[in-house]
MMTF fields as JSON, N, C-alpha, C and O atoms, coordinates in Angstrom:
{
  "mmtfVersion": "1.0.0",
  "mmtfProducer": "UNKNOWN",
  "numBonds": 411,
  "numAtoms": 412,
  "numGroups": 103,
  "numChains": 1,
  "numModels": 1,
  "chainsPerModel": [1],
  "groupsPerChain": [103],
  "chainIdList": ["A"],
  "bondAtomList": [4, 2, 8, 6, 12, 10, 16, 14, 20, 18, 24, 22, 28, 26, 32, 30, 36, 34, 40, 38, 44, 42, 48, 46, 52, 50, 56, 54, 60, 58, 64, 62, 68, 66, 72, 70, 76, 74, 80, 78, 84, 82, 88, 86, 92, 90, 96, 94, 100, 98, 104, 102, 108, 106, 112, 110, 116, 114, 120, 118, 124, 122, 128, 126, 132, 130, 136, 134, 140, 138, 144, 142, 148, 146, 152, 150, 156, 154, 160, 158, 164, 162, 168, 166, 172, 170, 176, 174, 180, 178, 184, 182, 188, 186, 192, 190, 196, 194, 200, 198, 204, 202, 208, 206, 212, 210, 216, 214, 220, 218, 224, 222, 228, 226, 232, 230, 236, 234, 240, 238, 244, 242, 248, 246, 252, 250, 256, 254, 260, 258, 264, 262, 268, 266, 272, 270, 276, 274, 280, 278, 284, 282, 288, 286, 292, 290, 296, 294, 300, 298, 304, 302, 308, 306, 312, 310, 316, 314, 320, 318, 324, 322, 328, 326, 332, 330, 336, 334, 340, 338, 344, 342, 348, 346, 352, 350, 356, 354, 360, 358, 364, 362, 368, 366, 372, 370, 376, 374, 380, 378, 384, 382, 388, 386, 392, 390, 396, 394, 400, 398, 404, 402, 408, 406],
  "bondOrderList": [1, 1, 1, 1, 1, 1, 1, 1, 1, 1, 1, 1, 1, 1, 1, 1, 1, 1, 1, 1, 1, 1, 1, 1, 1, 1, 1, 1, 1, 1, 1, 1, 1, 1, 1, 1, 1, 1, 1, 1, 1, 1, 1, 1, 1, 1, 1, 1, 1, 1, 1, 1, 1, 1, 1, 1, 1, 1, 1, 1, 1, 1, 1, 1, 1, 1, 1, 1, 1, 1, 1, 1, 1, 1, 1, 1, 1, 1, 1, 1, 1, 1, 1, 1, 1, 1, 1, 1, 1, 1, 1, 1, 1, 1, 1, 1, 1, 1, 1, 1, 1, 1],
  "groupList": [{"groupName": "UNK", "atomNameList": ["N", "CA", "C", "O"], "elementList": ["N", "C", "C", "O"], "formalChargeList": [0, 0, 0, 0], "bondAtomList": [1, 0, 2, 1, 3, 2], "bondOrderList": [1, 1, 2], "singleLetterCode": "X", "chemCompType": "L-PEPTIDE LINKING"}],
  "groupTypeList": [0, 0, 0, 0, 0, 0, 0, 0, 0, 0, 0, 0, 0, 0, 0, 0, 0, 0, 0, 0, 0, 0, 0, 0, 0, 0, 0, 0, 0, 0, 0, 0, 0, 0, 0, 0, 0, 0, 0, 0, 0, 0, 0, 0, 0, 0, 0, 0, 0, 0, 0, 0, 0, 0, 0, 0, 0, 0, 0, 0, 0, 0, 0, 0, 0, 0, 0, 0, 0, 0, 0, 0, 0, 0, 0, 0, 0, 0, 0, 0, 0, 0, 0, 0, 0, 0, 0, 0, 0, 0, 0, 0, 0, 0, 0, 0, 0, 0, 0, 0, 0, 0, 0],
  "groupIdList": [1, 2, 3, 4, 5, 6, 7, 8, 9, 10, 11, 12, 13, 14, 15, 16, 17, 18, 19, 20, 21, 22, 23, 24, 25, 26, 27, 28, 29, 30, 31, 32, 33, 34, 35, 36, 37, 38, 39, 40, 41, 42, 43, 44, 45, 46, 47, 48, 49, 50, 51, 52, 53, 54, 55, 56, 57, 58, 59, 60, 61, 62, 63, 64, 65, 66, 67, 68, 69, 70, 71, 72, 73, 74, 75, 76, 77, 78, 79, 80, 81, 82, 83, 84, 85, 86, 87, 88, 89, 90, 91, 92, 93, 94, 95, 96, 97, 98, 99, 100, 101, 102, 103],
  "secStructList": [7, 7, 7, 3, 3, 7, 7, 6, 6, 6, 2, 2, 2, 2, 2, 6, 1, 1, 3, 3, 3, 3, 3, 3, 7, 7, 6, 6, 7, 2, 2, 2, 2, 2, 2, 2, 2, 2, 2, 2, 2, 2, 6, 6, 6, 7, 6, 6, 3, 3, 3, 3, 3, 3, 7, 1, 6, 6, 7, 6, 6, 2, 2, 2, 2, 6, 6, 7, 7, 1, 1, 1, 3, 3, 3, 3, 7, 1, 6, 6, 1, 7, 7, 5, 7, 7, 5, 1, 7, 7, 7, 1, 2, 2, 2, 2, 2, 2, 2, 2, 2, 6, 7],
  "xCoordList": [-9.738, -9.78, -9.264, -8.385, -9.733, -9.43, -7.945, -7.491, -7.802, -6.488, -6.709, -7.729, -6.042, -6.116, -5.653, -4.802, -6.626, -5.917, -5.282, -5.998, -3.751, -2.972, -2.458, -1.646, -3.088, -2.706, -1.343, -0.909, -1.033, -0.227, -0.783, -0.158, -1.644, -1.98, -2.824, -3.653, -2.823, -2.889, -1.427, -1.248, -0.432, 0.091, 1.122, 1.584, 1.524, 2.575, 1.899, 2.549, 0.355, 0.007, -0.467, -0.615, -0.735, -0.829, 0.307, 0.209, 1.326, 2.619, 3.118, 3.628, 3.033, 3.95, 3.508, 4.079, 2.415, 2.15, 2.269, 2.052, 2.589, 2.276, 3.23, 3.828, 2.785, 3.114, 2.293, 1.157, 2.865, 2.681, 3.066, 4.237, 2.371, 2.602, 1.809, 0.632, 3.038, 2.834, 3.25, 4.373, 2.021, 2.475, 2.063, 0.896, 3.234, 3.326, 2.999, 3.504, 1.905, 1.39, 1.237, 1.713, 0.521, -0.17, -1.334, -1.47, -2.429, -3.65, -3.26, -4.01, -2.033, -2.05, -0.937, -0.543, -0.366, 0.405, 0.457, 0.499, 0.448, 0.426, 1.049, 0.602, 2.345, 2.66, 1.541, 0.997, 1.364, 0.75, -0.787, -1.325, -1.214, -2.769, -2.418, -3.353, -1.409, -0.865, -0.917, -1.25, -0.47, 0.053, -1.042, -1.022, -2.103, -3.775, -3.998, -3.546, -4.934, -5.448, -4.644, -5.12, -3.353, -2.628, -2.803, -3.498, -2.155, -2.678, -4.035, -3.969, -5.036, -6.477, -6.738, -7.263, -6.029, -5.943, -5.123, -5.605, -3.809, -3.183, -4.023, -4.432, -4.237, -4.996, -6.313, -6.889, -6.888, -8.102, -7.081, -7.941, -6.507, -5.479, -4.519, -3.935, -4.169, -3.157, -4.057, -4.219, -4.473, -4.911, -4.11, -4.671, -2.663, -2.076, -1.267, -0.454, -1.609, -1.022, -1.455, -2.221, -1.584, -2.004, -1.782, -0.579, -2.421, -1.854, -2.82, -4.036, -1.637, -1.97, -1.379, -0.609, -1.748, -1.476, -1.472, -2.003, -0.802, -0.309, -0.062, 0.634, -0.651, -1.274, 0.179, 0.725, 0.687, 2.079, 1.68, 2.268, 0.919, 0.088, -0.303, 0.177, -1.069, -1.792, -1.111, -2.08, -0.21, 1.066, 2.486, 3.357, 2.725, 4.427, 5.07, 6.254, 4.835, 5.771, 5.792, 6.957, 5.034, 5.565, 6.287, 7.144, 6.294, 7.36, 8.165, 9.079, 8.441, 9.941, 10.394, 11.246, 9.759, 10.296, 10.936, 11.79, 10.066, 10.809, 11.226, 11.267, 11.532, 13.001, 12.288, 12.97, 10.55, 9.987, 9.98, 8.968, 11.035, 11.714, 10.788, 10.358, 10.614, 9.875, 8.505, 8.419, 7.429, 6.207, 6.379, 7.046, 5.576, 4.874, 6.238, 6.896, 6.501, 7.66, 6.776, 5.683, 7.307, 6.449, 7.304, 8.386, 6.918, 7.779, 7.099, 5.876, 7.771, 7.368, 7.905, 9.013, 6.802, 7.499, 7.01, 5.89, 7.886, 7.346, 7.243, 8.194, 6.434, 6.585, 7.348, 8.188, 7.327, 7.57, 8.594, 9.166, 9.463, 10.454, 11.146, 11.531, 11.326, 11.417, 12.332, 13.458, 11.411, 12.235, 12.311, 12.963, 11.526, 11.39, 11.394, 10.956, 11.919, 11.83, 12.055, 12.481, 11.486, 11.474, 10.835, 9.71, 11.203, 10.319, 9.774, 10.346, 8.962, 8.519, 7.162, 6.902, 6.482, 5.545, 5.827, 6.362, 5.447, 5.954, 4.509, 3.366, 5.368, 4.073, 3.412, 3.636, 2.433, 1.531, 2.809, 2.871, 3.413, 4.019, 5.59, 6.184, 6.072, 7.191, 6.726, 7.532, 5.636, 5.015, 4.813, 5.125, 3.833, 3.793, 5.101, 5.399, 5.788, 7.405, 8.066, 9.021, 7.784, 8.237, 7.651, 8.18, 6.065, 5.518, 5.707, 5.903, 5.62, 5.874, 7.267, 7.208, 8.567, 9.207, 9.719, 10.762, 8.687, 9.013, 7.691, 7.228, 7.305, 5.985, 6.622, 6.021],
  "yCoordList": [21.848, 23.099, 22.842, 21.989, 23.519, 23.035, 24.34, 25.085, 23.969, 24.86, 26.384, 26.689, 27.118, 28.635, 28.897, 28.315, 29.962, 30.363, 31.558, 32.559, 31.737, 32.7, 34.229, 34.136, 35.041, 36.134, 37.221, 37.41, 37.748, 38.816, 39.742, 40.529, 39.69, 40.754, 40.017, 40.782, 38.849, 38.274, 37.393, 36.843, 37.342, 36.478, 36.614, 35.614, 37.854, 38.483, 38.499, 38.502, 38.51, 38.587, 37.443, 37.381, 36.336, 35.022, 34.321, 33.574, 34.449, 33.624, 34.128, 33.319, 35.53, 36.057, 35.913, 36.699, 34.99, 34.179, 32.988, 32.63, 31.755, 30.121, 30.162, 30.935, 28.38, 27.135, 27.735, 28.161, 27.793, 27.84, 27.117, 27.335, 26.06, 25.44, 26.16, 26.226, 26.672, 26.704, 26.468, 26.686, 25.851, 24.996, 25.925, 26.074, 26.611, 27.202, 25.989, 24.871, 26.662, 25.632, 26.231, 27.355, 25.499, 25.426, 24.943, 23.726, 25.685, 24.633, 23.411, 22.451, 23.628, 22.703, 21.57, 20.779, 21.74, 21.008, 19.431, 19.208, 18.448, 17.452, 16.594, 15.644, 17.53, 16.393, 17.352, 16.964, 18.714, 19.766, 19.216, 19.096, 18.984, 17.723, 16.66, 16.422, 15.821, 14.9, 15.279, 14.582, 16.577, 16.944, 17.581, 17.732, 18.004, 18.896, 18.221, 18.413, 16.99, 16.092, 15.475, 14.691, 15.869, 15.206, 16.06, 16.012, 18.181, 18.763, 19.393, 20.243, 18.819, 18.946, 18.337, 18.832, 16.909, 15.503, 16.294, 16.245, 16.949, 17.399, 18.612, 18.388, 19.683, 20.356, 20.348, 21.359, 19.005, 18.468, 17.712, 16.978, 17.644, 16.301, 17.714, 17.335, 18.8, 19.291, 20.887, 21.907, 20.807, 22.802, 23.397, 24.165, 23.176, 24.497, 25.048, 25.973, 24.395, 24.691, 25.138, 24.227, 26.096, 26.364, 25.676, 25.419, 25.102, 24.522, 25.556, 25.545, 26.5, 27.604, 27.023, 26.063, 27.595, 27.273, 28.767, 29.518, 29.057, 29.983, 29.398, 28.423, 30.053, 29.983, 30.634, 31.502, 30.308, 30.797, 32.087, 33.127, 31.663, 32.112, 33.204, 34.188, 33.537, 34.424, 34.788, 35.069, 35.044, 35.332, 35.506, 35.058, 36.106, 35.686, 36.525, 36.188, 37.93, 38.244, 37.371, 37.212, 36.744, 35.815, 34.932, 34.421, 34.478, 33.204, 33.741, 32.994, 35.163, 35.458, 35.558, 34.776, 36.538, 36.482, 35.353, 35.378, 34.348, 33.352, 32.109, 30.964, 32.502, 31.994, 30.38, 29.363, 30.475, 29.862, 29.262, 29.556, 28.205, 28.237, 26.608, 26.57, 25.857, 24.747, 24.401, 24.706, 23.804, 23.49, 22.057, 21.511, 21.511, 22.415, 22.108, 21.068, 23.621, 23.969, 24.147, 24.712, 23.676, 23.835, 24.472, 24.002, 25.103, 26.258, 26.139, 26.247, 25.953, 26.014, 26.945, 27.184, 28.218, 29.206, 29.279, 29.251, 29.343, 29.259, 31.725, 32.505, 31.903, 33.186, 33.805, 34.622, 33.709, 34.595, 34.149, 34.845, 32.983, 32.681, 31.438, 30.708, 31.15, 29.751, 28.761, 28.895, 27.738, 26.999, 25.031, 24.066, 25.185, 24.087, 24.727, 25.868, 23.964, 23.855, 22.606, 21.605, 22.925, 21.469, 21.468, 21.967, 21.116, 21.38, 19.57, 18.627, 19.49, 18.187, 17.437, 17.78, 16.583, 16.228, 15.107, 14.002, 15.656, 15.399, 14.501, 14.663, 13.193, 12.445, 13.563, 14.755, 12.438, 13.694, 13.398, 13.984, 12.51, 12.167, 12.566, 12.465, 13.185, 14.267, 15.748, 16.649, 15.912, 17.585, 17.689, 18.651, 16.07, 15.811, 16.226, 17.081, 15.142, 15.234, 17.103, 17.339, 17.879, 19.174, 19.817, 20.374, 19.582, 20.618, 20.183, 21.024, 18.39, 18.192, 19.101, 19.885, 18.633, 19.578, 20.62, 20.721, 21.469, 22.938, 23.394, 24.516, 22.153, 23.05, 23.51, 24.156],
  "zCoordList": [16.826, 16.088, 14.672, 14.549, 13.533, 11.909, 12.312, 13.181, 11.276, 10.575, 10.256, 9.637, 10.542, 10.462, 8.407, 7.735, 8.016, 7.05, 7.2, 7.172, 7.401, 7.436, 5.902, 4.981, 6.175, 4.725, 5.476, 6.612, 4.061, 5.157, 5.937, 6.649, 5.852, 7.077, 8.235, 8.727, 8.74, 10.073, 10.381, 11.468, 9.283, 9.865, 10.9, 11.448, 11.209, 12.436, 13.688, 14.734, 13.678, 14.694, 15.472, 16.692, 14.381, 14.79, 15.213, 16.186, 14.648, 15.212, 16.471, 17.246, 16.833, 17.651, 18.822, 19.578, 19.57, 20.836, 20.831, 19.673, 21.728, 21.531, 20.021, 19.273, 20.259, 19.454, 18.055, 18.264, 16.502, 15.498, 14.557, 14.245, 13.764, 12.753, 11.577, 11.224, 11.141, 9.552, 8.388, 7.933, 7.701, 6.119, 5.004, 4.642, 4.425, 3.093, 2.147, 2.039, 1.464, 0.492, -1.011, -1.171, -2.321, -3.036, -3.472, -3.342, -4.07, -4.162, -5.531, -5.709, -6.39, -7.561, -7.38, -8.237, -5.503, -5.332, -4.74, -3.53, -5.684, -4.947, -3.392, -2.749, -3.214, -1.838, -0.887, 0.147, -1.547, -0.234, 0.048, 1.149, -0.95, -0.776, -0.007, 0.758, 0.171, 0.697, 2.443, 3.401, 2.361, 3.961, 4.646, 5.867, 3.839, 4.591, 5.4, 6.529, 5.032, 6.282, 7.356, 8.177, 7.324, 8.552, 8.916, 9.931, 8.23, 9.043, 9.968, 10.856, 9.55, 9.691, 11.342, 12.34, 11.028, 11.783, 13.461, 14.593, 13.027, 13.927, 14.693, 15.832, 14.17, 15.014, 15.503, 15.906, 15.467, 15.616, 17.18, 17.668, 17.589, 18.751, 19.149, 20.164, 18.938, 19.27, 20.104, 19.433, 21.403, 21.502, 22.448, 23.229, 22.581, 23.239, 21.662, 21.674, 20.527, 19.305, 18.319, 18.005, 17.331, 16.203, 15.275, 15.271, 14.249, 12.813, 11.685, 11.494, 10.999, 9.853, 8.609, 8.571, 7.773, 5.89, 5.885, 6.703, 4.85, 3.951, 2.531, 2.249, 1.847, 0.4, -0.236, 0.445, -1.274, -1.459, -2.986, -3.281, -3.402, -4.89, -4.254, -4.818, -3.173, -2.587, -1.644, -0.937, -0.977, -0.251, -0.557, 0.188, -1.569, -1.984, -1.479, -1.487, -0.81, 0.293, 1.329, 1.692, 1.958, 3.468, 2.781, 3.501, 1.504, 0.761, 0.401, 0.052, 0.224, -0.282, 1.536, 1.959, 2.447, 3.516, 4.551, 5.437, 3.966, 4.746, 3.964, 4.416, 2.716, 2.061, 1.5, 1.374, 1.176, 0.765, -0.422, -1.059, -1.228, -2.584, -2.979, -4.132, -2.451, -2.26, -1.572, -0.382, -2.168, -0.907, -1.182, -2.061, -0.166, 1.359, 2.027, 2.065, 2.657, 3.602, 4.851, 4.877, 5.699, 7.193, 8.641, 8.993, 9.051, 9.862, 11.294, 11.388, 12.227, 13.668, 13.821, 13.341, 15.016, 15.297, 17.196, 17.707, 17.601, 19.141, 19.611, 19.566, 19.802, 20.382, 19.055, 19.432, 18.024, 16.588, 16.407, 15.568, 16.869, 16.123, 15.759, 16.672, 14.68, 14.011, 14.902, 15.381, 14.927, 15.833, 15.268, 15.668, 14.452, 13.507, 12.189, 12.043, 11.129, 9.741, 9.287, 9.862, 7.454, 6.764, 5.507, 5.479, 4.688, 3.211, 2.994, 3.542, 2.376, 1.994, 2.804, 3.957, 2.225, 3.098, 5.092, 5.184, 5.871, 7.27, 7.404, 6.976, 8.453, 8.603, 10.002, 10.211, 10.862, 11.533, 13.214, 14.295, 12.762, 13.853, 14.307, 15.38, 12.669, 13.186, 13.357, 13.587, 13.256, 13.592, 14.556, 15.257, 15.097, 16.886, 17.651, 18.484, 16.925, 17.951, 17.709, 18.449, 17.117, 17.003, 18.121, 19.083, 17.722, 18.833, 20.317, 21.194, 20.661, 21.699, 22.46, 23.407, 21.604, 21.487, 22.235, 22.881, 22.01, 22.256, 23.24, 23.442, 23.73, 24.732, 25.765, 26.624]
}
């Protein structure tokens, strides 16, 4: 499955079942270009899990709400609530070890 694009108005309803990875991003940001295709890579290998982006330019209430000061910040939320965090680019193999994690 590709990557979900998350706005504010799907994104409460997407997190608040299952495994959620989401990467607050930018389109002019270089490590966040860096981190797409792993995340692309991951939810292409990962389906009891979601992998979402959130656009920070086009979302800045979900980035003020969740204290979004840096990208790409990446947020695991199991059943709506954060259970991983992390700002900076993550290889595909500490996102693995998160979601493994928390299944």
């Amino acid at each position: 499955m590709a990557t979900v694009n998350l706005t504010e108005e799907n994104f409460e309803r997407t997190i608040k079942e299952g495994l959620v990875l989401v990467d607050f991003y930018a389109d002019w940001c270089g490590p966040c270009k860096m981190l797409a295709p792993v995340l692309e890579e991951l939810a292409g290998e990962v389906a009891d899990a979601t992998v979402a982006k959130v656009n920070v330019d086009d979302a800045r209430a979900l980035a003020i709400e969740y204290k979004v000061s840096s990208i790409p910040h990446v947020i695991l939320f199991k059943d709506g609530e954060i259970v991983e965090q992390d700002l900076g680019f993550k290889p595909k193999e500490v996102l693995l070890e998160w979601i493994n994690k928390h299944r």
